[in-house]
C-alpha positions, 0 to 999 in steps of 0.5 A, spaced: 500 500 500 502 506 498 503 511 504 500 517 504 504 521 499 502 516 493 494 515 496 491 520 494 486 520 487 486 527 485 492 530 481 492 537 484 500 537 486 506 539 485 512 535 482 519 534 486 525 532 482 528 527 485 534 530 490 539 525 489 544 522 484 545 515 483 551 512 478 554 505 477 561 505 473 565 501 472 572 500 469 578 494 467 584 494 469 588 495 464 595 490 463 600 491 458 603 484 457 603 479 452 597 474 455 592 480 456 594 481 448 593 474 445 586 474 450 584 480 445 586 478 439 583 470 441 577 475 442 577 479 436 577 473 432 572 469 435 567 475 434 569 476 427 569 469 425 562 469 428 560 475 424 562 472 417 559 465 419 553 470 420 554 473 413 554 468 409 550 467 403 547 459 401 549 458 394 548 452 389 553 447 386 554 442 382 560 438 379 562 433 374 561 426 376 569 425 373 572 431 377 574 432 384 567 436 387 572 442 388 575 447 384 580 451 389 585 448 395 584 453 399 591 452 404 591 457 410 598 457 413 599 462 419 607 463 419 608 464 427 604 461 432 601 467 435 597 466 429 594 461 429 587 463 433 585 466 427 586 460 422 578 460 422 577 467 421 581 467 414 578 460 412 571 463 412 572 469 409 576 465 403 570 460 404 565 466 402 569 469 396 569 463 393 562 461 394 560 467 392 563 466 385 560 461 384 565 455 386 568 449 390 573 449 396 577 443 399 581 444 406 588 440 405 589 434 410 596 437 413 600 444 410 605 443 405 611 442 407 615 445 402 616 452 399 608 456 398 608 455 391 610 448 390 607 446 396 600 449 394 601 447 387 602 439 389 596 439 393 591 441 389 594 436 384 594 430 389 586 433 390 584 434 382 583 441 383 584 446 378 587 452 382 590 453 390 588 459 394 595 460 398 593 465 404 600 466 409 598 471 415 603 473 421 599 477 427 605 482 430 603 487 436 595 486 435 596 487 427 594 481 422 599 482 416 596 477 410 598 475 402 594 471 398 597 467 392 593 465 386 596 458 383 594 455 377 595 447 378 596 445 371 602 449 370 605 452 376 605 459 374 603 464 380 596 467 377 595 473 382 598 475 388 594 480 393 597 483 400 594 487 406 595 489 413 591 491 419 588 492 426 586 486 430 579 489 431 572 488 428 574 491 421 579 486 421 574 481 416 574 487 411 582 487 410 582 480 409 576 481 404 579 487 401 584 482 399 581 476 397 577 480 392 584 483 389 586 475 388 580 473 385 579 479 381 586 478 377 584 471 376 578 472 374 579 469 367 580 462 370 574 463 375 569 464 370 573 458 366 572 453 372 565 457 374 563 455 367 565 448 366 562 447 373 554 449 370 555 447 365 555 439 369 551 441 373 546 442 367 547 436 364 547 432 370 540 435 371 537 433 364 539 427 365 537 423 372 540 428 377 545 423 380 550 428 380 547 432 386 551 427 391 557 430 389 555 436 391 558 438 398 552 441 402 553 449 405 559 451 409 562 443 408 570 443 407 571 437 403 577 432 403 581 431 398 580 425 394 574 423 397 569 427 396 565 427 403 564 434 406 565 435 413 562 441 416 566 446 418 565 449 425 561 455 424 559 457 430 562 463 435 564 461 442 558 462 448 560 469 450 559 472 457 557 481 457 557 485 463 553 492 463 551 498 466 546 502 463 543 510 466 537 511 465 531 516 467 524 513 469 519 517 465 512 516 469 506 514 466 498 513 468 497 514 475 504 515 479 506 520 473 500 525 478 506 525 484 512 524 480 514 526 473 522 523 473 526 518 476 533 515 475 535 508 474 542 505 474 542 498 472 547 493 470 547 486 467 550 480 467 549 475 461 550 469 456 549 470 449 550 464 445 551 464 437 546 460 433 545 461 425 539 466 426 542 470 430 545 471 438 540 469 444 542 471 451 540 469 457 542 472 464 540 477 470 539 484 471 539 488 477 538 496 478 535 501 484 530 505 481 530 512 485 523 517 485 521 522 490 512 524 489 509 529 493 501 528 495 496 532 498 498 530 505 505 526 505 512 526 501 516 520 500 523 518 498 522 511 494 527 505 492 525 500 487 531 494 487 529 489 481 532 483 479 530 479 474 531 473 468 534 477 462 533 474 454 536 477 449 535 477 441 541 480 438 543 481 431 549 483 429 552 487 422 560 489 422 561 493 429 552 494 430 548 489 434 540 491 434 537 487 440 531 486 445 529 484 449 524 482 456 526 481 462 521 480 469 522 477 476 521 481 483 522 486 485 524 490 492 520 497 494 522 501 500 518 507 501 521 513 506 516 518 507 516 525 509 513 523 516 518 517 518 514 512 516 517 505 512 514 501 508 517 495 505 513 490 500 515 485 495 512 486 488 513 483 481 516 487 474 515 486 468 521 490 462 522 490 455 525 494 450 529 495 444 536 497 443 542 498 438 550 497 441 556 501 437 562 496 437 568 499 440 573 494 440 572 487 440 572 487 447 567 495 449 562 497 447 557 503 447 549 503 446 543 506 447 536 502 448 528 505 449 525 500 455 518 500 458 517 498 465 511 496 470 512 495 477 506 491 479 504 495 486 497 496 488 493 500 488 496 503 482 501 500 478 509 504 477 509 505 469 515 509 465 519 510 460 526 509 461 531 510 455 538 508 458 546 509 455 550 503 456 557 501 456 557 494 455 564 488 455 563 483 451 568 478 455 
């Protein structure tokens, strides 16, 4: 039950700002040796790994029943080990821009042992493959340092050859596709020769009895050399743990706006987002103190709301944006001072639900804004507002 400030059903009275201020802040502490380094860059590869597997586009293959099911032997060799977190990442995007052009690619069963060329040249011959896709990368000081050979297996020749560098960051997907797409546009020629022929079998195969479709290996497959069998590549990010806290005003609405217009609401968050193939899904738990004062006819209050609830998410993510909802409930505390030194102390439930858009930073911070609606269960008038809130967000 409300107390006498809150009570009354007649809205002659004055509005009080609340008189105090409430934040949370938090900081990281920040440490300059090589571990916290590679844990960052082990982060960023995940999570741009984790933004191409969501970027890629299905596309329909066929072969001819007489040639390896792949066009290009893709040889992904990181050239020291502080590297090889991100193997995956450049597998994908490589992975990506040859199905997008319309062809094949196979994963060797080991890195040659030899020189790059005669290496990849010999592998892709042992797999009955047309062309290998040489990429040999180098990770120094938080910067990835990338060169892509284009062979022709038949004749040895190197074809085209691209190179670039950049920051161990979310646009670190770009360099790699910034690069790959100057490879492939060099060999364009063979790529629209291998493109062709590999249409053309798939259409005889279908104007026949369409047995060819077995050799097709299903999306995100890499295929073994010399068995044609794909085997699914792992396409999916690490489950990742986000910490929040967000500062918000509570806008009243209904009833309770009569005895009070603006609140403050810090609040922070705790959660589990897993990757799927539609998108991120989180679960965790939210806590916050939402602070108003009302004034009545008879009485003024100060009045705290602690809720604490279950959090679900859904997020989708585009290079360094992720647009989210979610709804969250559970109990929450209300304790209420009033002007006469009373205490009131009552349990009620909350309900939250909202829409938001979270600027990437780093692969590690970021920041965001987010529009939520609250309603607190209180008799015998519910708590309602608005509560549009900035946050900063780690994504561990």
């Amino acid at each position: 039950m409300y107390p006498a400030a809150l009570q009354s059903k007649h809205p002659s009275v004055k509005v009080v700002p609340a008189g105090r201020h409430h934040s949370i802040c938090s900081y990281p502490n920040e440490k300059g040796t090589r571990d916290v380094e590679n844990r960052l860059q082990k982060l960023a590869a995940t999570l741009v790994f984790a933004l191409l597997a969501c970027a890629s586009v299905p596309l329909e293959c066929a072969a001819e029943g007489s040639v390896s099911p792949a066009d290009v032997l893709v040889l992904v060799r990181p050239l020291q080990g502080g590297g090889e977190a991100f193997r995956q990442v450049v597998t994908e995007a490589a992975r990506n821009a040859i199905e997008s052009r319309g062809l094949v690619m196979s994963l060797p069963s080991s890195l040659p042992p030899s020189g790059a060329a005669d290496g990849a040249v010999n592998l892709a011959r042992q797999s009955f493959t047309a062309a290998a896709l040489d990429c040999a990368y180098t990770v120094e000081r938080r910067e990835l340092v990338i060169s892509i050979d284009w062979y022709d297996a038949a004749t040895g020749a190197s074809v085209a050859h691209g190179a670039g560098k950049g920051a161990v960051d979310l646009q670190l997907d770009r360099v790699i596709t910034e690069v790959l797409n100057t490879v492939l546009a060099a060999a364009d020629d063979q790529v629209q020769r291998l493109r062709s022929a590999r249409e053309k079998s798939a259409a005889a195969l279908a104007s026949s009895n369409g047995a060819g479709a077995a050799l097709v290996p299903p999306q995100g497959a890499a295929v073994t050399p010399g068995t044609g069998v794909g085997s699914p590549l792992r396409s999916s990010a690490p489950t990742r743990m986000i910490l929040s806290a967000s500062f918000a005003p509570f806008i009243a609405t209904g009833a309770a706006s009569y005895y009070f217009t603006v609140g403050y609401l810090p609040s922070i968050l705790a959660s589990l987002v897993f990757t799927t193939p539609s998108g991120r899904i989180g679960l965790g738990l939210s806590a916050g103190v939402d602070f108003f004062s009302a004034v009545g006819p008879d009485d003024t209050s100060d009045n705290f709301l602690f809720p604490l609830g279950v959090d679900v998410r859904y997020e989708l993510a585009v290079p360094r944006f992720a647009f989210f909802l979610h709804l969250a409930g559970g109990p929450a505390a209300l304790l209420i001072l009033t002007g006469s030194h009373q205490t009131f102390v009552n349990l009620v439930p909350f309900v939250r639900t909202g829409i938001g858009a979270e600027m990437f930073l780093s692969s590690l911070v970021g920041i965001g804004v987010n529009a939520d609606y609250e309603i607190y269960f209180v008799t015998p008038y519910f708590l309602m507002g608005f509560a549009p809130a900035v946050s900063v967000t780690f994504r561990l």
